[in-house]
C-alpha positions as CSV (number, residue, x, y, z in Angstrom):
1,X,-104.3,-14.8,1.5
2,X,-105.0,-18.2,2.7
3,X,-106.1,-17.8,6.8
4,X,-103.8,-21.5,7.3
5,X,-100.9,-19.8,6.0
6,X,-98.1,-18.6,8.0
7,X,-98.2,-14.7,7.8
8,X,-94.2,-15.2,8.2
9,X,-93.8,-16.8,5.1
10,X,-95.1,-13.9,3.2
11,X,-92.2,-12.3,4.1
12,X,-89.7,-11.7,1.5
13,X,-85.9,-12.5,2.2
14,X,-85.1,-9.0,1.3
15,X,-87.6,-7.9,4.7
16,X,-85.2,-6.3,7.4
17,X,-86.4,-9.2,9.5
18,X,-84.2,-11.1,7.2
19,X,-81.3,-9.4,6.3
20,X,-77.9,-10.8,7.9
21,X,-75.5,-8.0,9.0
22,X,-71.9,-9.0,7.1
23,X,-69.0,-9.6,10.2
24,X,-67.2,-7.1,8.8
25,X,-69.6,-4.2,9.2
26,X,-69.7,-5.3,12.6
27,X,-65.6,-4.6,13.6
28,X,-66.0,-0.4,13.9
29,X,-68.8,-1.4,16.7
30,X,-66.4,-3.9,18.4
31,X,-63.4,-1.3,18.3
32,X,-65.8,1.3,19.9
33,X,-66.5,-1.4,22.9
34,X,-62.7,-2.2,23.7
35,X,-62.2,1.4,23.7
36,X,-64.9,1.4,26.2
37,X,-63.5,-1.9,28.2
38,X,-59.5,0.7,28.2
39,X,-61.6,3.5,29.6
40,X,-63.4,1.6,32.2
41,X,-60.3,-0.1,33.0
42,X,-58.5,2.4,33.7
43,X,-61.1,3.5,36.5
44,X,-59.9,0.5,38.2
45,X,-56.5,0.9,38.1
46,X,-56.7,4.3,38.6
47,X,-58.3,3.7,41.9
48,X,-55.4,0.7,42.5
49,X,-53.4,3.8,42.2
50,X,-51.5,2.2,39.2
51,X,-51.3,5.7,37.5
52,X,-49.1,4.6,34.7
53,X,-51.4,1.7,33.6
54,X,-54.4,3.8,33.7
55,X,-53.1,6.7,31.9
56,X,-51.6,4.8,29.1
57,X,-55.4,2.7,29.4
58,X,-57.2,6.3,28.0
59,X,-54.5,6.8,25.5
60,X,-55.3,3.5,24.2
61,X,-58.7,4.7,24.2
62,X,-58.0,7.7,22.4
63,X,-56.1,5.6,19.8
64,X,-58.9,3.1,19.3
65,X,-61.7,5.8,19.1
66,X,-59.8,7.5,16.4
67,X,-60.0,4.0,14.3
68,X,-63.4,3.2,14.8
69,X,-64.8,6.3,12.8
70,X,-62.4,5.7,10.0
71,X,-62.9,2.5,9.5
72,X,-66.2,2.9,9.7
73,X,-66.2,5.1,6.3
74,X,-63.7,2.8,5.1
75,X,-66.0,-0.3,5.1
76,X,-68.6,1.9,4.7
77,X,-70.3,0.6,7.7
78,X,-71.5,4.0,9.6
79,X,-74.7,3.7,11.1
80,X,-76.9,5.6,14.0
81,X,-76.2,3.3,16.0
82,X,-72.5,3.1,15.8
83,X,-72.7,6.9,16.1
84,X,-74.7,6.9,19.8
85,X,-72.4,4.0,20.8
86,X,-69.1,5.9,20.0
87,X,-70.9,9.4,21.8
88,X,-71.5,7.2,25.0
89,X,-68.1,5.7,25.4
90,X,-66.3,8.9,24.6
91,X,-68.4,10.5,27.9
92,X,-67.0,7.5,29.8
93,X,-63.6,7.6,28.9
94,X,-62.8,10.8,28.0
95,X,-65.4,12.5,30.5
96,X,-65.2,10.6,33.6
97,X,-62.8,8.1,33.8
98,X,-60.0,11.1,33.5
99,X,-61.8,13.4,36.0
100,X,-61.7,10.0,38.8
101,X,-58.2,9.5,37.6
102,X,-56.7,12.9,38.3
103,X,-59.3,13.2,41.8
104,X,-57.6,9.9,43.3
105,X,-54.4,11.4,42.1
106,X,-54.2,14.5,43.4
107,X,-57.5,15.6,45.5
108,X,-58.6,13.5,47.5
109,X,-57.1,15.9,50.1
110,X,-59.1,18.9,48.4
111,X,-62.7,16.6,48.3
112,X,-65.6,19.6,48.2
113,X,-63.8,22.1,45.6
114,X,-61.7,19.7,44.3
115,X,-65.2,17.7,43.3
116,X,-66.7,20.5,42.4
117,X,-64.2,21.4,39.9
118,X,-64.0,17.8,38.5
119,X,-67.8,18.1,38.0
120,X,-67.0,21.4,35.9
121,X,-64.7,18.9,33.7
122,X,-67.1,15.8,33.0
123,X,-70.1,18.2,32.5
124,X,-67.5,19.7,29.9
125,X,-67.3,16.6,28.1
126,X,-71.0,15.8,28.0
127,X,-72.2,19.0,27.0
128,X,-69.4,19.2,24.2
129,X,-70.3,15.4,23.0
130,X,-73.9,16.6,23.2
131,X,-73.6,19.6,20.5
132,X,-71.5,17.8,18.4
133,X,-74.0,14.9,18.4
134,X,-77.0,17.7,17.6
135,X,-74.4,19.4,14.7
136,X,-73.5,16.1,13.2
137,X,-76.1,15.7,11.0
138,X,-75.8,18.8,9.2
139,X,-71.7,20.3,9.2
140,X,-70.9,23.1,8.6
141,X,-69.7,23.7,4.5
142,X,-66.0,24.2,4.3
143,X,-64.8,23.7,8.2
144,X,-61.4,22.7,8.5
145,X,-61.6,22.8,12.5
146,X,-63.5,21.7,15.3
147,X,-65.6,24.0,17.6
148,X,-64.1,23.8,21.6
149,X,-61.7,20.9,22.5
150,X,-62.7,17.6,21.1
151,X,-63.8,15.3,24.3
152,X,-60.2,13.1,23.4
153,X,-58.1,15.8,23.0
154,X,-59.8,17.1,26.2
155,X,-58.8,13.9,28.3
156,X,-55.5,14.6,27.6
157,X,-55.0,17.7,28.3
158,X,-56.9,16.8,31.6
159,X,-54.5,13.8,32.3
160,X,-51.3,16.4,31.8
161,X,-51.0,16.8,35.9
162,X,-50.2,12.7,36.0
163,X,-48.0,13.1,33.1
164,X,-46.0,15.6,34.4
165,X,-45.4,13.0,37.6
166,X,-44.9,10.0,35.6
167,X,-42.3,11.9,33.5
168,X,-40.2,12.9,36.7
169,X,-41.0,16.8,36.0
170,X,-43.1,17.8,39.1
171,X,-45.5,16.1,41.6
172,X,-49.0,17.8,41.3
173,X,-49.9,16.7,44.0
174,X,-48.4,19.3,46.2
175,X,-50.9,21.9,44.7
176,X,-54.1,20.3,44.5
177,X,-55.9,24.2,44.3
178,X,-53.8,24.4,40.8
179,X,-54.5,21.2,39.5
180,X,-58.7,21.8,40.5
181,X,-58.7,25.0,38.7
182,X,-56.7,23.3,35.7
183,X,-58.8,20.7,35.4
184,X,-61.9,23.1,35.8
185,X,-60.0,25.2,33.1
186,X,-60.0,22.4,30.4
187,X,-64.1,21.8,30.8
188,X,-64.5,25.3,30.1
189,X,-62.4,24.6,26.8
190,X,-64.3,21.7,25.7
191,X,-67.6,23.9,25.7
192,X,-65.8,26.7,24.3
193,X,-66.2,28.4,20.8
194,X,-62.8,28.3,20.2
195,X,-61.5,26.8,16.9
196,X,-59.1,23.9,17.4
197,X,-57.0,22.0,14.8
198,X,-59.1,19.3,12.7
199,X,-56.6,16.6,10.7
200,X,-58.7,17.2,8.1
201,X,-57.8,20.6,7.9
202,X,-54.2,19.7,8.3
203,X,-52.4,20.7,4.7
204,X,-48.0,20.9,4.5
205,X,-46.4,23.2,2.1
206,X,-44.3,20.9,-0.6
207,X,-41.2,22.9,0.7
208,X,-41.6,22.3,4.6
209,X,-42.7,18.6,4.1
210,X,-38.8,17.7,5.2
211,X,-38.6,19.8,8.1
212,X,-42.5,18.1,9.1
213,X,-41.1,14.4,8.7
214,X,-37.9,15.4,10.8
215,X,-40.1,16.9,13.5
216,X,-42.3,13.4,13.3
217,X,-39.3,11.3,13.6
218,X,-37.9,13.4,16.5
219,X,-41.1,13.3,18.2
220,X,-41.5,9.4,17.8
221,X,-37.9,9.0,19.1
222,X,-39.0,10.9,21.8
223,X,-42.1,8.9,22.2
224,X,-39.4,5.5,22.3
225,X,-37.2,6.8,24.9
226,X,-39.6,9.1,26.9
227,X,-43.0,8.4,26.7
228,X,-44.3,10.5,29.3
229,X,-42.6,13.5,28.5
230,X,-43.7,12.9,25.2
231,X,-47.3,13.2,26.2
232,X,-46.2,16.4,28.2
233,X,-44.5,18.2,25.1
234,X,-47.8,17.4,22.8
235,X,-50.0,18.0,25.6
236,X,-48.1,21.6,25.7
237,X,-47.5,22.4,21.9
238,X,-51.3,21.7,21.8
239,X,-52.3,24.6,24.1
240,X,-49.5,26.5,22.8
241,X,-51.6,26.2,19.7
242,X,-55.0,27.2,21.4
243,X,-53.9,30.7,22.5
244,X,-53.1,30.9,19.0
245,X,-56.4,29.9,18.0
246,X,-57.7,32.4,20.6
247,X,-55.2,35.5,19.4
248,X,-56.5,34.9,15.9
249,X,-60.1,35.0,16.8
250,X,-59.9,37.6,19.1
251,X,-58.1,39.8,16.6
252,X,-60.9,39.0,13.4
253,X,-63.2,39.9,16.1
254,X,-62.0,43.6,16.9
């Protein structure tokens, strides 16, 4: 090679250092960050005390972080790096900004245990986005479930306290001692070896597929006229359908 020539040039256009990134591949990333922005948020209005906004904030969240990943494998634009960014802002809003929204809710009046127990929760949610990020890579052949309570599912179950308020069914707040131990109770699950319901797992025989589509439509004209209770009744069909989980294991066990 000619010394006077520019060792840049010998690069060819197909060189990484070339390649352009096409705009679309880019939108799974973006979704993942204004999930992030609703869970950060939400922090702040949690500590406004605007419990609604915040609440409906992680929801949104939730929502958002369920269309990143399948778009992602829609567009075919799943990468590493999307990957560590979605694990980070799942730990922020599913990990910690519900633990700081039900502490200003409810225990502020029970700081040191109260704390304590809302440590239990977040550390929950890291540990339970940490072994999913080290079992990623190689799944498990066949699994139609998850392993513990996914880190969204986990946030709202841990938000049921404020939705039980917002929905004019009890004020928590009374019983901060019940609401710590709940809160400490749904860390535990997230870490747990329980098997939880996967969509992908989800199958409907032919011959219930009516009575499924009636319970949808009932539950979206719930979700129309009452919201929050509709976040309650999902947030209690879903454990309803963890101690099932548990019964079933438990029994294949023995």
């Amino acid at each position: 090679m000619d010394p006077c020539d520019d060792p840049d040039d010998t690069l060819s256009d197909e060189s990484p250092d070339r390649r352009s990134l096409p705009l679309l591949h880019m939108l799974p990333n973006l979704i993942t960050l204004l999930g992030l922005c609703a869970g950060l948020t939400s922090i702040r209005y949690g500590l406004d005390q605007s419990y609604e906004i915040a609440a409906a904030l992680i929801i949104l969240a939730a929502v958002l972080d369920g269309m990143d990943g399948l778009i992602a494998r829609k567009l075919n634009a799943a990468s590493r790096f999307g990957a560590e960014l979605d694990s980070l802002s799942d730990f922020v809003c599913f990990g910690v900004a519900p633990a700081i929204l039900v502490y200003h809710f409810a225990l502020q009046d029970f700081a040191g245990f109260g704390w304590l127990l809302m440590l239990v929760y977040i550390l929950g949610a890291c540990l339970r986005l940490a072994r999913f990020n080290v079992n990623r890579d190689t799944p498990p052949p066949g699994r139609a479930h998850f392993v513990g309570v996914p880190a969204p599912a986990g946030a709202m179950l841990g938000l049921l306290p404020i939705y039980l308020f917002l929905a004019g069914l009890w004020d928590p707040r009374g019983m901060p001692l019940v609401v710590a131990l709940y809160m400490g109770f749904v860390g535990l699950l997230m870490v747990s070896r329980l098997p939880t319901i996967s969509p992908k797992g989800l199958r409907v025989p032919r011959k219930r597929a009516l009575w499924v589509l009636l319970g949808v439509a009932v539950f979206a004209g719930i979700a129309v006229a009452r919201p929050w209770l509709m976040t309650v009744l999902a947030d209690l069909a879903y454990l309803v359908l963890l101690a099932q989980g548990a019964w079933v294991q438990r029994r294949r066990l023995t």
